[in-house]
DSSP file (Angstrom, degrees, kcal/mol; ACC not computed):
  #  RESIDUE AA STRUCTURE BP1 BP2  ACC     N-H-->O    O-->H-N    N-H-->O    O-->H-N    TCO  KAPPA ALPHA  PHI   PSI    X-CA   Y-CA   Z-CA
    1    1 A X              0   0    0      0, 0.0     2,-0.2     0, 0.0     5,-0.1   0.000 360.0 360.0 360.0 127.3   87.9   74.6  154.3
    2    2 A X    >   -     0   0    0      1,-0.1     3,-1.4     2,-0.0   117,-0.1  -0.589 360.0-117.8 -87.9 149.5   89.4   71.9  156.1
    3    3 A X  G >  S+     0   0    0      1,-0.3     3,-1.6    -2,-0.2    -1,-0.1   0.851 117.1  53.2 -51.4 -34.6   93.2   71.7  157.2
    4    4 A X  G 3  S+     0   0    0      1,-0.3    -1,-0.3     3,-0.0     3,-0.1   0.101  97.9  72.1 -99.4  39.9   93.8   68.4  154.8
    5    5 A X  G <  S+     0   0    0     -3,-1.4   113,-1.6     1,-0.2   114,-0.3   0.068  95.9  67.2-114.6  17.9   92.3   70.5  152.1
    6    6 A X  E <   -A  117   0A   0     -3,-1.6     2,-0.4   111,-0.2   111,-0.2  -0.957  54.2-171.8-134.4 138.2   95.3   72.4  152.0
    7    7 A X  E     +A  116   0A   0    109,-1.1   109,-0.6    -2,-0.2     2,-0.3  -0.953  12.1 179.9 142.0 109.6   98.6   72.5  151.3
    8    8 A X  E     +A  115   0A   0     -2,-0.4   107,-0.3   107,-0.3     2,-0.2  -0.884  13.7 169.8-139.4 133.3  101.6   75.1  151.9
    9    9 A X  E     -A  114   0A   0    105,-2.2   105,-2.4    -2,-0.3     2,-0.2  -0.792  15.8-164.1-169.3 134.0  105.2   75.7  151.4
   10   10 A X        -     0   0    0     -2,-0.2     2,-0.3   103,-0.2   103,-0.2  -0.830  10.6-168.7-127.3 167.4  106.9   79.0  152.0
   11   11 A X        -     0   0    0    101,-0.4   101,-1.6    -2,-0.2     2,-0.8  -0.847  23.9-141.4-129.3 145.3  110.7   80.6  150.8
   12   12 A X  B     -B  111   0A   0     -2,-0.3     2,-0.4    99,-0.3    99,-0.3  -0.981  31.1-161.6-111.9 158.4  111.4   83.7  152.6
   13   13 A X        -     0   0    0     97,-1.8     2,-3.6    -2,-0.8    97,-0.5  -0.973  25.5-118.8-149.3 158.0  113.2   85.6  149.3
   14   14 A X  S    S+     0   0    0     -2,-0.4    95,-0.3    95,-0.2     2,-0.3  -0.427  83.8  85.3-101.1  81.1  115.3   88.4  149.7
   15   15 A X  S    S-     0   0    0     -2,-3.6     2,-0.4    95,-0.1    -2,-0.1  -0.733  81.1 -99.1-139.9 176.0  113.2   91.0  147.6
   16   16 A X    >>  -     0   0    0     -2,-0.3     3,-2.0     1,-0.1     4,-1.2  -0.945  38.3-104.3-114.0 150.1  110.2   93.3  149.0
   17   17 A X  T >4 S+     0   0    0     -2,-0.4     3,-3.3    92,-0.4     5,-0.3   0.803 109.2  69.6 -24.5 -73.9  106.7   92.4  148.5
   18   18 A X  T >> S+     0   0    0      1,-0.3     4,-3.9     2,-0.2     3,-1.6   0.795 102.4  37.8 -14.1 -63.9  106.0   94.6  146.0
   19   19 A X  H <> S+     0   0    0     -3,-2.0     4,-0.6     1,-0.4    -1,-0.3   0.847 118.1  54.6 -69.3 -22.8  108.2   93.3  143.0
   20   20 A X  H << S+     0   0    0     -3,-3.3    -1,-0.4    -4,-1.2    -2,-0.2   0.352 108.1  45.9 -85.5   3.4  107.3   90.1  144.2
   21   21 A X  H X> S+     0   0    0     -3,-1.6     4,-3.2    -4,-0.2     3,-1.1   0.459 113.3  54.4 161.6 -69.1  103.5   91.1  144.0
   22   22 A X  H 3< S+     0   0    0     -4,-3.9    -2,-0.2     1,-0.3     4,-0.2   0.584  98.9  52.8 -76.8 -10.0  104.0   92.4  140.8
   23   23 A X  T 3< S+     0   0    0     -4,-0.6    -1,-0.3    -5,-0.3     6,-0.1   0.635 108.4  54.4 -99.5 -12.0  105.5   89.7  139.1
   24   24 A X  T <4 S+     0   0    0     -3,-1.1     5,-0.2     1,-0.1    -2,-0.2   0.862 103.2  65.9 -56.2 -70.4  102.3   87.3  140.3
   25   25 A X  S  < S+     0   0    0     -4,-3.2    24,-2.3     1,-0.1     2,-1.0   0.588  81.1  85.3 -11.4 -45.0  100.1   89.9  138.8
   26   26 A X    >   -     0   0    0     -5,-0.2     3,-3.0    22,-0.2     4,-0.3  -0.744  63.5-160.8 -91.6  87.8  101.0   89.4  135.8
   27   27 A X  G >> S+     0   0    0     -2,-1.0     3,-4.9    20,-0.5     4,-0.5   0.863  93.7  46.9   8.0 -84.5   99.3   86.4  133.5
   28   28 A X  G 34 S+     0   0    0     18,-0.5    -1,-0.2     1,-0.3     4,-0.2   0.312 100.9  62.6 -86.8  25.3  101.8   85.9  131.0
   29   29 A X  G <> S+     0   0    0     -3,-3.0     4,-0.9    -5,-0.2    -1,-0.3   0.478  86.8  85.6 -92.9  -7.6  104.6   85.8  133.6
   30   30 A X  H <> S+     0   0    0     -3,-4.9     4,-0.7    -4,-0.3    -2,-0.1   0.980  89.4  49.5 -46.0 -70.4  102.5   82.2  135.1
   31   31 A X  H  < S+     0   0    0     -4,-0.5    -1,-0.2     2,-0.2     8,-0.2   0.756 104.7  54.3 -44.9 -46.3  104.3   80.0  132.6
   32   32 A X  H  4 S+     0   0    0     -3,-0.2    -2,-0.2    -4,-0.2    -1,-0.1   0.891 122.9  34.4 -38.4-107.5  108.0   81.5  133.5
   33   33 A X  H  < S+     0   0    0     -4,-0.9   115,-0.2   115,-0.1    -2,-0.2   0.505  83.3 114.8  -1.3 -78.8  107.0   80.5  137.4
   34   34 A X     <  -     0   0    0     -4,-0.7     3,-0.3     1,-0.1     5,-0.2   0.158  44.7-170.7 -25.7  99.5  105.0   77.6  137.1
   35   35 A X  S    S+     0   0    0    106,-0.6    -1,-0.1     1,-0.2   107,-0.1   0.602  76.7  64.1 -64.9 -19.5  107.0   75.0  138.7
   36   36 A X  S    S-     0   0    0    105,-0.1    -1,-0.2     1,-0.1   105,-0.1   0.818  97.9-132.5 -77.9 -13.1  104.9   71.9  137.7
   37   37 A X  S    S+     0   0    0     -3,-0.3    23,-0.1   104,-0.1    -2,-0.1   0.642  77.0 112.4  86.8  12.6  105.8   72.6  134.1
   38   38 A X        +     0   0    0      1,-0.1     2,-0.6    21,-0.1    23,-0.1  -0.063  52.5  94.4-121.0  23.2  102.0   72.3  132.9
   39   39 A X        +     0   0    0     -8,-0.2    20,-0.2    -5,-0.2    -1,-0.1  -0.845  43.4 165.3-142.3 121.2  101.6   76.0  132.0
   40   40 A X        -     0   0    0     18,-1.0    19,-0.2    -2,-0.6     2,-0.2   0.657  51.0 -20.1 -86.5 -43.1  102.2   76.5  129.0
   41   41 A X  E     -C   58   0A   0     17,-1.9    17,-2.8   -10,-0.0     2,-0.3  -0.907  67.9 -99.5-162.3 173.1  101.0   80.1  127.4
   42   42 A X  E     -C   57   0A   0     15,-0.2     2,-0.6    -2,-0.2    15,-0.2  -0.780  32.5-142.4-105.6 161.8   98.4   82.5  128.7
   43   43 A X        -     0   0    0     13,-0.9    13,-0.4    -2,-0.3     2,-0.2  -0.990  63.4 -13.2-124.5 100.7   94.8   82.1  126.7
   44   44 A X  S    S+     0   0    0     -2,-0.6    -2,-0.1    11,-0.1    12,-0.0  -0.485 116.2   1.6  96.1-142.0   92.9   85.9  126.0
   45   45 A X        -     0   0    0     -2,-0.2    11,-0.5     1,-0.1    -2,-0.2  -0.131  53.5-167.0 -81.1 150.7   93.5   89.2  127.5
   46   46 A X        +     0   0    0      9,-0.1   -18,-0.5    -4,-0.1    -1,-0.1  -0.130  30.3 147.5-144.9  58.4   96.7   89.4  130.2
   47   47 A X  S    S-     0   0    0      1,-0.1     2,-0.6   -21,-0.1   -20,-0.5  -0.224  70.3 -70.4 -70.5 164.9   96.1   93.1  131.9
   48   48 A X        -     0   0    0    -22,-0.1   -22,-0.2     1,-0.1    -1,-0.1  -0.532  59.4-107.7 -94.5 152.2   97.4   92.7  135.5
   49   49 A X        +     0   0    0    -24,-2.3     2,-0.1    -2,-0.6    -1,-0.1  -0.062  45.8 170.0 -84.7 139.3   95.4   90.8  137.2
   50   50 A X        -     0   0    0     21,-0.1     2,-0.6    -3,-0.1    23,-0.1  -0.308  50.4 -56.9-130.5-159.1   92.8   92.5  140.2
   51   51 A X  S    S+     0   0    0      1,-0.2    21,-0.1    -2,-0.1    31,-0.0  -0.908 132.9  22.5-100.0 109.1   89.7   91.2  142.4
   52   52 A X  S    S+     0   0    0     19,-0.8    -1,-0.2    -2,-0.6    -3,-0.0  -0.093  91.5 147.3 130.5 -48.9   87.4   90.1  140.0
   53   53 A X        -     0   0    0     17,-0.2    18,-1.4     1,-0.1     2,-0.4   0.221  35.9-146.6 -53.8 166.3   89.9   89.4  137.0
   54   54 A X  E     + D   0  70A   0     16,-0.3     2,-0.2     2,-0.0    16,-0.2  -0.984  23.5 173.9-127.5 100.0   89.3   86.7  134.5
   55   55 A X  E     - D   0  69A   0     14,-2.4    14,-3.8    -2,-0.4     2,-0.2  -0.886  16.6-155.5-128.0 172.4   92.3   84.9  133.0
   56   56 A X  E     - D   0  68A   0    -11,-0.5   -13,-0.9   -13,-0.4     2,-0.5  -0.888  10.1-179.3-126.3 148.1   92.9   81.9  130.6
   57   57 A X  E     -CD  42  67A   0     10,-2.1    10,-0.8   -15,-0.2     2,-0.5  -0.989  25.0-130.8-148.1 176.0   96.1   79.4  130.2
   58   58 A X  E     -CD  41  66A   0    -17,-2.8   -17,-1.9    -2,-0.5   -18,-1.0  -0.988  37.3-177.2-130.1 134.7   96.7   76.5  128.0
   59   59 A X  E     - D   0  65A   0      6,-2.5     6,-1.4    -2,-0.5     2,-0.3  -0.954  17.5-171.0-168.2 110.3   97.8   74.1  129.8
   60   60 A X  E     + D   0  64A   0     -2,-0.2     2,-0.2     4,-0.2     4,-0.2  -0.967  18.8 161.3-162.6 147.3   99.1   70.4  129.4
   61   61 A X  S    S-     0   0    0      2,-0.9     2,-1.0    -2,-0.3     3,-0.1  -0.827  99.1 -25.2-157.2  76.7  100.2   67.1  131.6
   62   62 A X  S    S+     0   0    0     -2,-0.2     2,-0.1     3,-0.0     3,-0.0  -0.666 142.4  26.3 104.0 -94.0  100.0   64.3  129.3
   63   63 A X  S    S-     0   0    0     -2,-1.0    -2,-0.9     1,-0.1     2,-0.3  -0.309  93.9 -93.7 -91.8-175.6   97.4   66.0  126.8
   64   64 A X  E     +D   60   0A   0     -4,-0.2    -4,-0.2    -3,-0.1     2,-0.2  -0.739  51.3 155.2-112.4 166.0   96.8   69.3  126.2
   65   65 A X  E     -D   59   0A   0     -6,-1.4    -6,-2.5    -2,-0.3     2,-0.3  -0.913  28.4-132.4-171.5 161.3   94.2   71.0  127.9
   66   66 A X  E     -D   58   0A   0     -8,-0.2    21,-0.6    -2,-0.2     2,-0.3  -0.985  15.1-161.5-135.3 161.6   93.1   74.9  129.1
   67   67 A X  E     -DE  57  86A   0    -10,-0.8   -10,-2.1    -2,-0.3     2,-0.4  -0.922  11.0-134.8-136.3 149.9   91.8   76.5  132.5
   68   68 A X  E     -DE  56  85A   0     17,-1.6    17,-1.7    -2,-0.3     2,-0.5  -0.921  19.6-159.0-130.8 113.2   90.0   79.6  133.6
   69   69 A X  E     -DE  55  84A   0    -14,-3.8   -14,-2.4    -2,-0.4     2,-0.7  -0.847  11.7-172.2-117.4 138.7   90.9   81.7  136.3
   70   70 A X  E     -DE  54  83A   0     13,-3.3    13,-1.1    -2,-0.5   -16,-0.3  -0.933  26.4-126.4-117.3 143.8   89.3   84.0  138.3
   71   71 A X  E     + E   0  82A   0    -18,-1.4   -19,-0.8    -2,-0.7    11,-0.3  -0.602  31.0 171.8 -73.9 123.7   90.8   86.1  140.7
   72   72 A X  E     +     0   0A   0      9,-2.0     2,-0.3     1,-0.2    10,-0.2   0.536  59.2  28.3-107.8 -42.7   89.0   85.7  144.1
   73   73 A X  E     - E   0  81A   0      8,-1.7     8,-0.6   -23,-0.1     2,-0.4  -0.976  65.8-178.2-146.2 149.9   91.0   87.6  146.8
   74   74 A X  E     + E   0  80A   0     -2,-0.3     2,-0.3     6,-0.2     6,-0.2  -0.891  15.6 164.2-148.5 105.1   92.9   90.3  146.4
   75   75 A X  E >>  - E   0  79A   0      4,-1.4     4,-4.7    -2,-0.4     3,-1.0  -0.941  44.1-112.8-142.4 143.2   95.3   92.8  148.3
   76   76 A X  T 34 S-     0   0    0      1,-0.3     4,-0.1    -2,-0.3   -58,-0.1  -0.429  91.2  -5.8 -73.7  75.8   97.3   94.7  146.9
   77   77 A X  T 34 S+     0   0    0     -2,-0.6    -1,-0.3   -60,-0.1   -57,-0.1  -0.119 130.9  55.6 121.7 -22.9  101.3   93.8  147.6
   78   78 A X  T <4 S+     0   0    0     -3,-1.0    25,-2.6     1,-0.1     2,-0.4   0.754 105.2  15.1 -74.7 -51.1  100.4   91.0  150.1
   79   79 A X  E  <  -EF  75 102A   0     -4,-4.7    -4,-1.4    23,-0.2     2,-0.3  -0.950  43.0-178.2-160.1 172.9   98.2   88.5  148.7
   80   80 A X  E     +EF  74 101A   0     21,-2.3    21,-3.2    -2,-0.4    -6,-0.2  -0.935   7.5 176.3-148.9 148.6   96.6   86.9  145.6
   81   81 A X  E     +EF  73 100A   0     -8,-0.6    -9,-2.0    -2,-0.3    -8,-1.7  -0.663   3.3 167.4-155.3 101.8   94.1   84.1  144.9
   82   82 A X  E     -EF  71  99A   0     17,-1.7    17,-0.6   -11,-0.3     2,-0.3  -0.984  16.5-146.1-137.0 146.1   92.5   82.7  142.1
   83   83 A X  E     -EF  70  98A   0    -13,-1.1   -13,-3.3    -2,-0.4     2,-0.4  -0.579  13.8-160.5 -94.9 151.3   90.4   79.5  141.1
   84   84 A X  E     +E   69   0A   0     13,-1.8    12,-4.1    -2,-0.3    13,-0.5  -0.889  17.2 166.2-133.0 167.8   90.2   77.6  138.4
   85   85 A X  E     -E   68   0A   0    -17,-1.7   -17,-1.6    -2,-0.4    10,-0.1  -0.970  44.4 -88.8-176.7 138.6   88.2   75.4  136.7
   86   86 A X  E     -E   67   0A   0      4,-0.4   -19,-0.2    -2,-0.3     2,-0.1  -0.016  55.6 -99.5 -40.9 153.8   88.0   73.8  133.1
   87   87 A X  S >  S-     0   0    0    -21,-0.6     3,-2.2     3,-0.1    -1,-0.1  -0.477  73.8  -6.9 -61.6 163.5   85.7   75.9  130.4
   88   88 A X  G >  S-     0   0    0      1,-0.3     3,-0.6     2,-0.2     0, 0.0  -0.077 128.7 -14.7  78.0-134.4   82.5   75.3  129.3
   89   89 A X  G >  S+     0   0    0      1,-0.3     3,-0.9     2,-0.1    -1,-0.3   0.490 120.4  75.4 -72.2 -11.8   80.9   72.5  130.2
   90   90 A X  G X> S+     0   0    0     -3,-2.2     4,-1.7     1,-0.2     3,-0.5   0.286  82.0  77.1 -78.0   7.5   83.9   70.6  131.6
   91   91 A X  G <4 S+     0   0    0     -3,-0.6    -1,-0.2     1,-0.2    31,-0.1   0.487  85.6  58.6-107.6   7.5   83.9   73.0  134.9
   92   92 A X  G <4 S+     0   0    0     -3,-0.9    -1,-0.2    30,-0.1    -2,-0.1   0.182 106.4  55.6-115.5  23.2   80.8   71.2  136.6
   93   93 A X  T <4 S-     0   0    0     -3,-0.5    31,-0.8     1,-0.5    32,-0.4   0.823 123.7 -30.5-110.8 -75.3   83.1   67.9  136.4
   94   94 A X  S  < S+     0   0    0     -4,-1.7    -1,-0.5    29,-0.1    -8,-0.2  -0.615  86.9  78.0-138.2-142.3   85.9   69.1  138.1
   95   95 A X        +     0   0    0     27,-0.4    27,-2.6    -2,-0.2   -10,-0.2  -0.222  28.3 130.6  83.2 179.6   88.3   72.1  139.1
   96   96 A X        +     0   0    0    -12,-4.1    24,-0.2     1,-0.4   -11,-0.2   0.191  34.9 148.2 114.2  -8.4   87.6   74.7  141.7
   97   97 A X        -     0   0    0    -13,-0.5   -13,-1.8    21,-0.1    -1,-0.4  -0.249  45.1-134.6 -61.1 162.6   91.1   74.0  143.1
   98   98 A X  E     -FG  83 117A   0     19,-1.0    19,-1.5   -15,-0.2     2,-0.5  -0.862  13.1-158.6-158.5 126.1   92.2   77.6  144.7
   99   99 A X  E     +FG  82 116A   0    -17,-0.6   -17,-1.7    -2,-0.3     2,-0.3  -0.974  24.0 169.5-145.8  88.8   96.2   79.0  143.9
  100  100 A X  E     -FG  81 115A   0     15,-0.9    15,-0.7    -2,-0.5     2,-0.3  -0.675  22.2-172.5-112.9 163.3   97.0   81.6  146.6
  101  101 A X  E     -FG  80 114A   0    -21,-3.2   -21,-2.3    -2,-0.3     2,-0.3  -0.801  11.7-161.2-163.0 116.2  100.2   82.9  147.1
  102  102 A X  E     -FG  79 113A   0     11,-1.9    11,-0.8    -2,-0.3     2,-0.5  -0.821   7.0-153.6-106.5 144.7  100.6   85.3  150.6
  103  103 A X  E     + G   0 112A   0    -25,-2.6     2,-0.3    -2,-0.3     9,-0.2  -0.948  14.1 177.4-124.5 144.1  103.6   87.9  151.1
  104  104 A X  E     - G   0 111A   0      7,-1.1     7,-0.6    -2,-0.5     2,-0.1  -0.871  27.7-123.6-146.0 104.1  104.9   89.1  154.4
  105  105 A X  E     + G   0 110A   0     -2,-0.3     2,-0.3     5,-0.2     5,-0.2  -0.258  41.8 153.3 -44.2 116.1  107.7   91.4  155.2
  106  106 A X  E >   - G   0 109A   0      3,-0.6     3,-1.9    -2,-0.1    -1,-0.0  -0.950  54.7 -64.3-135.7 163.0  110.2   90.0  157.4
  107  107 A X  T 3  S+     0   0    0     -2,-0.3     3,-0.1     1,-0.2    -1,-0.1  -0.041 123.2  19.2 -34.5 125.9  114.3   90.6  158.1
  108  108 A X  T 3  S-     0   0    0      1,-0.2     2,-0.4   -94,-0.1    -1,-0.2   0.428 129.0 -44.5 100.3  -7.7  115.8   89.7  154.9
  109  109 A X  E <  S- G   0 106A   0     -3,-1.9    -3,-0.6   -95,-0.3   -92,-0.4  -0.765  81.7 -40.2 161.7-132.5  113.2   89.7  152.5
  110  110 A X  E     - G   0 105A   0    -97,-0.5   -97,-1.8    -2,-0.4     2,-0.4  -0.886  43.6-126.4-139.3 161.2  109.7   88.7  152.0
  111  111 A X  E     -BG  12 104A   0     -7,-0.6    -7,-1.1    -2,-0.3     2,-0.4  -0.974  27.3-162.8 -72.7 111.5  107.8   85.1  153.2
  112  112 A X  E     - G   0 103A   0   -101,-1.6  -101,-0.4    -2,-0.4    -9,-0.2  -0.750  10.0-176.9 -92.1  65.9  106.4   83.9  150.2
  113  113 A X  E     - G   0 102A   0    -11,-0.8   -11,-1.9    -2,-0.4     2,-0.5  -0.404   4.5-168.6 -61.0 123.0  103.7   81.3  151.1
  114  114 A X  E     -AG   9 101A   0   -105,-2.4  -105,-2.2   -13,-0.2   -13,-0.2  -0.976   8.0-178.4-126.4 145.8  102.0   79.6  148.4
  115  115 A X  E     -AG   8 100A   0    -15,-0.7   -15,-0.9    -2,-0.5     2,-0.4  -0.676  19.7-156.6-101.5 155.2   98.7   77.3  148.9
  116  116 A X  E     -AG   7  99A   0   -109,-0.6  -109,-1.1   -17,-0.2     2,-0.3  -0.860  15.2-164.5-134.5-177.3   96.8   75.5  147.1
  117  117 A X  E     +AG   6  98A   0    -19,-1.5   -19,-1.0    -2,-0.4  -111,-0.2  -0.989  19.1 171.3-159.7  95.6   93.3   74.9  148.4
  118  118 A X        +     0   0    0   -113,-1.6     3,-0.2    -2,-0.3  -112,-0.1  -0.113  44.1 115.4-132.5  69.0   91.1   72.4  147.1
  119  119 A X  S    S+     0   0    0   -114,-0.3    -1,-0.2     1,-0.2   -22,-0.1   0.225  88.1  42.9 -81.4  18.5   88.1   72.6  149.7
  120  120 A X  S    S+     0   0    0    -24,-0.2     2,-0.5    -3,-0.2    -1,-0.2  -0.219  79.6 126.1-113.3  25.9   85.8   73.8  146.7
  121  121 A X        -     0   0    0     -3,-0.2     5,-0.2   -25,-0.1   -25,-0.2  -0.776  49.2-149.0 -91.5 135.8   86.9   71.4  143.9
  122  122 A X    >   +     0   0    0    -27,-2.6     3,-1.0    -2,-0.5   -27,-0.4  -0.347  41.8  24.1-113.1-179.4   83.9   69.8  142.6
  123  123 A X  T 3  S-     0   0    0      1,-0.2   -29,-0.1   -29,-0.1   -30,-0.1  -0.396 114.7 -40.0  75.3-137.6   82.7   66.5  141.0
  124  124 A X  T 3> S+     0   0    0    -31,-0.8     4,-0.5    -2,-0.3     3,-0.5   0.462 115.7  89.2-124.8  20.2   84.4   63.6  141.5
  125  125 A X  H X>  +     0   0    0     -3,-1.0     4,-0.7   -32,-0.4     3,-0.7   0.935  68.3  74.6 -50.8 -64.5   88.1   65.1  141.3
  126  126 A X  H 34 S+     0   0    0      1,-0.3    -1,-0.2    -5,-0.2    -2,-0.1   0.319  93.8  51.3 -60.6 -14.5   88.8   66.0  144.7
  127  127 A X  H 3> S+     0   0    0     -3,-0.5     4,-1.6     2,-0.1     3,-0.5   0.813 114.4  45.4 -68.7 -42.0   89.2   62.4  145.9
  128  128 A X  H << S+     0   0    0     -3,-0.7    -2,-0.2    -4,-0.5     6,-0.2   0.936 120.1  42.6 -59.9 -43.7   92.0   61.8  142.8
  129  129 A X  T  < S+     0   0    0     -4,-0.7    -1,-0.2     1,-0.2    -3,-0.2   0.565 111.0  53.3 -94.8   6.5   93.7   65.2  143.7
  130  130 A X  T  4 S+     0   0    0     -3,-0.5    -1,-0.2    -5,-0.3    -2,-0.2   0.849  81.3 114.4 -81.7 -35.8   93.5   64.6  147.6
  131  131 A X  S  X S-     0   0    0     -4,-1.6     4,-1.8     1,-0.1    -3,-0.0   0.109  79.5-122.6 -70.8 159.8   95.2   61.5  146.9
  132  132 A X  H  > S+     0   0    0      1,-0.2     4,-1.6     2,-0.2    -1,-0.1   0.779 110.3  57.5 -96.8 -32.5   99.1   61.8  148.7
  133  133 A X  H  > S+     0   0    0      2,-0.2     4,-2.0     1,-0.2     5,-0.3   0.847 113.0  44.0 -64.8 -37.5  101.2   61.2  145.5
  134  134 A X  H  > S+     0   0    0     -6,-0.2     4,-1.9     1,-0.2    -2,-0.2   0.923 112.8  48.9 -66.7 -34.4   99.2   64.4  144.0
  135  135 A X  H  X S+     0   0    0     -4,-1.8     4,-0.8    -5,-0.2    -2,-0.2   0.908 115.7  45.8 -70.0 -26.8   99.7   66.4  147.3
  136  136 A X  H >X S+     0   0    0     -4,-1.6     3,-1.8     2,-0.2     4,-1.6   0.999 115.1  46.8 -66.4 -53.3  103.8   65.3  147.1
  137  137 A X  H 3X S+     0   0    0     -4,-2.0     4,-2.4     1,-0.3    -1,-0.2   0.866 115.6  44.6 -62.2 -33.0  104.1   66.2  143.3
  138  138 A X  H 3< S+     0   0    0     -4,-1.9    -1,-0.3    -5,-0.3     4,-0.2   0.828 115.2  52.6 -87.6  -9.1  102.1   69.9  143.9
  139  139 A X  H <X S+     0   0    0     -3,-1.8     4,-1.3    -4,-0.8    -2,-0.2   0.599 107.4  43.8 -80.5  -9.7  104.2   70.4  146.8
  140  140 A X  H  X S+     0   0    0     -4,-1.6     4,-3.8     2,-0.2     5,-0.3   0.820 119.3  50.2 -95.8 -49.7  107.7   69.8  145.2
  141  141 A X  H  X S+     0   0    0     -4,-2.4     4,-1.7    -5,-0.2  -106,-0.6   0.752 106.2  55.7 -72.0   3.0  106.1   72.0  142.5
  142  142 A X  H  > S+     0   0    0     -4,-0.2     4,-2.3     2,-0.1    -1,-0.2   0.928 109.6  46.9 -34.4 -59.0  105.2   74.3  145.1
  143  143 A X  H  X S+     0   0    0     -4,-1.3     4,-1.6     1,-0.3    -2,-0.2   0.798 107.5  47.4 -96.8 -32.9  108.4   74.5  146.1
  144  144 A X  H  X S+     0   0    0     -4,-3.8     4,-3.4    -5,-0.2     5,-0.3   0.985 102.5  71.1 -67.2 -34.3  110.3   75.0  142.8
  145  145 A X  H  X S+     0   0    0     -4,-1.7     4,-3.0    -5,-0.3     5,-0.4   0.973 102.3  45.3 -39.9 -64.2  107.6   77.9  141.9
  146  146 A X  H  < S+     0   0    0     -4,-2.3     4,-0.4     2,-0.2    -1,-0.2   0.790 108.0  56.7 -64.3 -14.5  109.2   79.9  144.6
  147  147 A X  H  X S+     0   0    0     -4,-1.6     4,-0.5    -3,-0.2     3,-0.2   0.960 112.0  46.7 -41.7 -56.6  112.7   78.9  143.2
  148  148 A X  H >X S+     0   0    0     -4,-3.4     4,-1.5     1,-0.3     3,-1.2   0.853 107.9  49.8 -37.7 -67.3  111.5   80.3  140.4
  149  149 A X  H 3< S+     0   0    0     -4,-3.0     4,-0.3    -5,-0.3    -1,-0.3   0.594 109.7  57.6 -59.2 -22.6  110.1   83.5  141.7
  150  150 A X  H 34 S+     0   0    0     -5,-0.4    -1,-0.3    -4,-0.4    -2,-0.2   0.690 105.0  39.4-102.2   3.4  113.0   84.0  143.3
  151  151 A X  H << S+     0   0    0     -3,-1.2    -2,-0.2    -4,-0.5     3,-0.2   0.588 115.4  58.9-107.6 -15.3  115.8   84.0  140.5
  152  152 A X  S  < S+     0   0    0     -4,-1.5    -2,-0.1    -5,-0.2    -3,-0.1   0.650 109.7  41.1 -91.2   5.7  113.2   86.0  138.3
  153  153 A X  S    S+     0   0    0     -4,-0.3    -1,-0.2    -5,-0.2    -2,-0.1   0.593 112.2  53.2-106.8   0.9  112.9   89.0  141.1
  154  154 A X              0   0    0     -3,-0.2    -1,-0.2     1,-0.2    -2,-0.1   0.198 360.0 360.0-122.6   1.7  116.9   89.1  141.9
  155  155 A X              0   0    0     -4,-0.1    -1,-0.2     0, 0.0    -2,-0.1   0.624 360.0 360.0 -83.7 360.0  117.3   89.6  137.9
């Protein structure tokens, strides 16, 4: 993973990890979060989510469309990761982009850092989503997910 294959923006928010943690965890809380506005409902089972887990969302930006995630790193009140990538057959085209979100206790709260990561997106995507008008728009929706995350943990 290269440095310009990543992307970051962190909130400190005035909660402790945990709740914060737990509310990640959770699937069919995505679409409440989501700051780009392009997740829509969660797609098959939505147990909270481990190392290993398998989840689905239905999904749309222009058309509709759905993505498959799998959980990748995982510990437990600090930090979360999962890629995604289209079904079927659509997943050797592109996806592979990487959704992390790291938690750190500090005075006041938590540092919420969220990433997204696409040194493993495959095909011929990764030029289109490198491109600097994609990197602005997923960082200003970075940055409203952790608005987000923070008025749903102070409720």
């Amino acid at each position: 993973m290269s440095e310009s294959d990543v992307e970051s923006v962190e909130r400190v928010i005035p909660a402790p990890p945990e709740k914060i943690f737990e509310l990640l965890a959770d699937p069919a809380r995505h679409c409440e979060i989501d700051g780009s506005g392009t997740v829509k409902s969660t797609k098959g089972a939505t147990e909270r989510l481990k190392l290993g887990s398998k989840f689905g969302m239905h999904m749309k930006m222009g058309l509709p469309y759905s993505m498959e995630s799998t959980v990748i790193e995982f510990e437990e009140g600090r930090r979360i990761a999962w890629q995604s990538r289209p079904p079927g057959f659509g997943r050797h085209f592109g996806g592979g982009r990487i959704w992390r979100y790291e938690l750190e206790p500090v005075d006041g709260g938590t540092r919420v850092r969220e990433s997204w990561d696409i040194s493993e997106e495959v095909g011929g995507s990764k030029w289109l989503v490198g491109l600097e008008g994609s990197r602005k728009r997923t960082r200003e929706s970075m940055t409203k997910t952790l608005e987000t995350i923070e008025e749903c943990v102070k409720a």
